[in-house]
C-alpha positions in Angstrom: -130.0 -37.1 -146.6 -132.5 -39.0 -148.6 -133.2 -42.4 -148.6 -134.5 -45.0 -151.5 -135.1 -48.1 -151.6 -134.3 -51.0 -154.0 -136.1 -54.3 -153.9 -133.2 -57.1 -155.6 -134.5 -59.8 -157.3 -132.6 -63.7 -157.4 -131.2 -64.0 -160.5 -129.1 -67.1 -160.0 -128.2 -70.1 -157.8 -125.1 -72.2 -158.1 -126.0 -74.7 -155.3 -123.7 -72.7 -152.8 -124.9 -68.8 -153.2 -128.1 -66.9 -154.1 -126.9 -64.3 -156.6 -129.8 -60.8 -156.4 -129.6 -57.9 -158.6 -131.3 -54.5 -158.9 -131.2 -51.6 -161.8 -130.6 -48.5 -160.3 -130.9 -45.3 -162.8 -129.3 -42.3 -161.2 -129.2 -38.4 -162.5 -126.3 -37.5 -159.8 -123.8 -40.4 -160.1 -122.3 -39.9 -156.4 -124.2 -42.1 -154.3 -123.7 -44.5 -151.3 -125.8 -47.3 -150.9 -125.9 -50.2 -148.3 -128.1 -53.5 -148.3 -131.1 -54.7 -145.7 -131.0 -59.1 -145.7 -134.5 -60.0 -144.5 -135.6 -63.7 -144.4 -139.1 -63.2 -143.3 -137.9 -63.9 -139.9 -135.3 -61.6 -139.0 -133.7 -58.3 -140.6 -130.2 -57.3 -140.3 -128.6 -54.3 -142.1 -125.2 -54.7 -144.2 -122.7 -52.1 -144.3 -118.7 -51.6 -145.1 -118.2 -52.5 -141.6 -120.2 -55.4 -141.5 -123.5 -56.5 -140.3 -125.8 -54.3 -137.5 -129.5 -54.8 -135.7 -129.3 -51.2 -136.6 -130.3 -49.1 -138.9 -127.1 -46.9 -140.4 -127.1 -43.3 -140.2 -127.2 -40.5 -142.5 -124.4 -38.3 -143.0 -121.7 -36.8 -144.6 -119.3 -39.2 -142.7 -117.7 -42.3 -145.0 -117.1 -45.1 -143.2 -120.0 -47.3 -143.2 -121.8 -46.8 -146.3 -120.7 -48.7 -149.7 -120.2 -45.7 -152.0 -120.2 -46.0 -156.1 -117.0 -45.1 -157.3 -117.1 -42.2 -160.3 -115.0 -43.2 -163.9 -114.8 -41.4 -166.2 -113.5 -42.7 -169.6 -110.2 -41.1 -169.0 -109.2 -42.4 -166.2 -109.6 -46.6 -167.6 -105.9 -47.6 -166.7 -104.3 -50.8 -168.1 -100.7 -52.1 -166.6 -97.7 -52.8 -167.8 -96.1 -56.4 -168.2 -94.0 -56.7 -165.3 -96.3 -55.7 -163.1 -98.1 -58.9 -163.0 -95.4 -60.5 -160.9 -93.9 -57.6 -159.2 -94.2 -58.3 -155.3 -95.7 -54.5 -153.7 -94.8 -53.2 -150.7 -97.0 -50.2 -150.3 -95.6 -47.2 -148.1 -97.6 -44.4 -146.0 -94.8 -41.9 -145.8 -96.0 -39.9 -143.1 -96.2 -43.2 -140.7 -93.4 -45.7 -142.1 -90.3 -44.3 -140.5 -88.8 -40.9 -139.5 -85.2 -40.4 -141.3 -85.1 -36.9 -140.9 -86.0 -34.9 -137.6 -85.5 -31.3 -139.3 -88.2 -31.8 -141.6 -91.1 -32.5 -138.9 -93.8 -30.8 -139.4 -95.5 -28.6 -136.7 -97.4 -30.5 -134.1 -95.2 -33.4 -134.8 -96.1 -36.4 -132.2 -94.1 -38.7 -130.5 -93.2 -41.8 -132.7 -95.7 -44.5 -131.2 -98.0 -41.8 -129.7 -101.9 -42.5 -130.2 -102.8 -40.9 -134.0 -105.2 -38.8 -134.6 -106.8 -38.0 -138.4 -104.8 -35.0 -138.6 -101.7 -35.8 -136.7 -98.4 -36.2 -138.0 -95.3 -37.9 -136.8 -92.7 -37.1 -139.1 -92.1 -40.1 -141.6 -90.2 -39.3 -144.5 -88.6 -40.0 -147.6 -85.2 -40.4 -145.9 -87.2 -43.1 -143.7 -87.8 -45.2 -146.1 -83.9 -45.2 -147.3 -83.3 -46.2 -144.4 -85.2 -49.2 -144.3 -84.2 -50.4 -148.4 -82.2 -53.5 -146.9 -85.2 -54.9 -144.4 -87.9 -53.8 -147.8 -85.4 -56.0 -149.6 -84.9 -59.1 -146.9 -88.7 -59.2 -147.3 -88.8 -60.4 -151.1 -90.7 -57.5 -152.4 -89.3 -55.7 -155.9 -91.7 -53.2 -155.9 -92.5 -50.0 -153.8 -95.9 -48.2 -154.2 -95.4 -44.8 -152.2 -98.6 -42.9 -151.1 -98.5 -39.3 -152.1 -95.0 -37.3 -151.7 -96.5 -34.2 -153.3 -97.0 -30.7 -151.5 -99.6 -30.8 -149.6 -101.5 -29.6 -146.1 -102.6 -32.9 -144.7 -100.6 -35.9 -143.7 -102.1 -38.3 -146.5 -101.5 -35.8 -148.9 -104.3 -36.6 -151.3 -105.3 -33.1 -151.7 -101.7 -31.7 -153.8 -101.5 -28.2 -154.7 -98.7 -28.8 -156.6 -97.6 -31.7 -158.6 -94.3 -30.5 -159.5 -93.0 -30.2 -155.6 -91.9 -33.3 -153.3 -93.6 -32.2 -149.9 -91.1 -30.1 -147.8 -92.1 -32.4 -144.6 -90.9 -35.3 -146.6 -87.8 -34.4 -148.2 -87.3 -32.6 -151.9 -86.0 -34.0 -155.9 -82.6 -35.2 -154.6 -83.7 -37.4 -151.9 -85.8 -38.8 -154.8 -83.6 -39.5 -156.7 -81.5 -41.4 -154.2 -84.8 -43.2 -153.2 -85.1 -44.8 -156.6 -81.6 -44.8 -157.3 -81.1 -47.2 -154.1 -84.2 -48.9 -154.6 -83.2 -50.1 -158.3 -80.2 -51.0 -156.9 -81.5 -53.5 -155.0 -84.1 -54.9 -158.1 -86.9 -52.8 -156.5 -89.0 -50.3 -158.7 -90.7 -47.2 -157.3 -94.4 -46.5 -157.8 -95.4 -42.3 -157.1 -99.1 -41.8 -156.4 -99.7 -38.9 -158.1 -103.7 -38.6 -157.1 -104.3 -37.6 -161.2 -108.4 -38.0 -159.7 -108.5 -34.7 -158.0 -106.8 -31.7 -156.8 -106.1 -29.3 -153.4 -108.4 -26.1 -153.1 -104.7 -24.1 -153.2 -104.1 -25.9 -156.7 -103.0 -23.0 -159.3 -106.1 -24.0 -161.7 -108.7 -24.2 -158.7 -107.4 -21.5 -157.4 -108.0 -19.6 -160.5 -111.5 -20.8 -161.1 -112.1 -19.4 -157.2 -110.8 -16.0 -158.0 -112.1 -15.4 -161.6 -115.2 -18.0 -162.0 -116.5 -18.7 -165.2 -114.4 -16.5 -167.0 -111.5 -18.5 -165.6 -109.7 -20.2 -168.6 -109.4 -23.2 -165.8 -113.8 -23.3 -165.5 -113.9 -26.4 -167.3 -110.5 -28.6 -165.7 -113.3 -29.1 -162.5 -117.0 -29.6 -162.6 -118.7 -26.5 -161.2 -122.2 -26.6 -161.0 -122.7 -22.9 -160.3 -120.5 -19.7 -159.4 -119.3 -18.4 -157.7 -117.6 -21.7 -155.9 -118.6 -22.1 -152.6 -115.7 -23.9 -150.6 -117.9 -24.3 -147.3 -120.1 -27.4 -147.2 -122.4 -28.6 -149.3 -120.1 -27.2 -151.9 -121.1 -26.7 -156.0 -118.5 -28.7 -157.5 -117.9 -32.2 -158.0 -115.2 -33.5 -155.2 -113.6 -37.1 -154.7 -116.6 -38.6 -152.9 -119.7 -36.5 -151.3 -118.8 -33.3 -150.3 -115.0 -33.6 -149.5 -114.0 -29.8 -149.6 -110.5 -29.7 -150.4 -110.4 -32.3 -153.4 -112.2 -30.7 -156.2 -112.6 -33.5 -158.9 -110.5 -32.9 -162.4 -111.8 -33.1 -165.4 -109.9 -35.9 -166.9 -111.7 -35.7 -170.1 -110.5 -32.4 -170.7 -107.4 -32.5 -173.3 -106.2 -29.9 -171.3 -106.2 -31.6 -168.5 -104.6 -34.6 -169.9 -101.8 -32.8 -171.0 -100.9 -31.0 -167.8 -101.0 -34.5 -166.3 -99.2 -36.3 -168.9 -96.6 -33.3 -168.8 -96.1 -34.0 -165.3 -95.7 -38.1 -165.6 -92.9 -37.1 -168.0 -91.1 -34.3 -165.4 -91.2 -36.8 -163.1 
């Protein structure tokens, strides 16, 4: 990958901290960037997991870079009211608890076993009923739920359909009894609902990979070129560099916006 480099100027001092700046003018707004601290004496290299004598590495790995985040106008969110007290407790499904053992998913580990990035261990909807009174006990009236949608992997970020609770978590009426319990006890319920990007098996994607540009779905993504290559480096713009199966929506779209807004409403 290639590398530039960015001399940052001081721009400030407020008797504590040296404040530097840099312009950086960019055609291709994915980027990842990290910083090199030299004091004439020594140089050290600064990255998201800290500082290193060496030099970081490129690749398509994210882990150590800083990476730019991509908004579009669309997705500029403001909150609500009572969110500015609410207390979160925020909820990994697939790892919080395990309610229901006839839902695991294939390959299912031993609770407690060591994870891998791909392994799953059967937490579920029903797990997290089961736990209300100890959420409760802890003071928090709000639960933020990472994604319950269908989906292949076990952080299920990449839904190929919005409309369906995952099969390995549960389905609608253990929903329901989630937030029917959860208000019960003074405690709203916050779905992810990943409105950023999609899952290659997504109905419009999927579309756009069978019929191209002369899929009425062409412009929900942003395809650089057909037809769409879905091995790496792919031609369409994806939640961060090159992440296959999360082709990036077109928020901007009115299209797009509806279908989303349609599904906030279902659910």
């Amino acid at each position: 990958l290639p590398h530039y480099v960015k001399e940052m100027k001081l721009v400030a001092n407020d008797g504590l901290y040296d404040y530097f700046e840099a312009s950086i003018n960019m055609q291709d707004n994915r980027f990842r960037y990290y910083f090199y601290l030299n004091d004439g004496e020594e140089g050290v290299w600064y990255t998201e997991k800290g500082f290193s004598y060496t030099r970081p590495q490129a690749s398509f790995g994210y882990g150590e870079y800083f990476q730019y985040r991509v908004i579009n106008e669309g997705d500029i969110f403001s909150g609500p009211d009572w969110v500015q007290d609410a207390v979160f407790y925020q909820i990994f499904p697939e790892r919080f608890n395990n309610g229901n053992h006839d839902n695991d998913p294939d390959r299912t580990k031993t609770w407690g076993a060591k994870p891998e990035s791909d392994s799953f261990f059967g937490g579920d909807l029903e797990g997290i009923i089961e736990k209300l009174n100890y959420l409760e006990n802890l003071g928090i009236n709000a639960l933020y739920l990472n994604p319950i949608f269908s989906s292949t992997s076990n952080h299920k970020y990449n839904i190929d359909d919005f409309y369906k609770v995952d099969p390995a978590f549960g389905n609608k009426k253990i929903v329901k009894r989630l937030v029917t319990e959860a208000h019960r006890r003074g405690i709203r319920v916050i779905l992810d609902a990943v409105f950023n990007h999609s899952d290659l098996n997504f109905f419009a994607f999927k579309d756009v990979r069978e019929n191209g540009a002369s899929s009425k779905y062409s412009d929900w993504f942003f395809i650089d070129n057909y037809p769409v290559k879905t091995s790496s480096p792919v031609n369409y713009y994806t939640f961060a560099n090159n992440v296959i199966d999360m082709p990036k929506l077109n928020t901007s779209n009115p299209e797009v916006q509806d279908y989303l807004l349609e599904v906030v409403k279902y659910w």
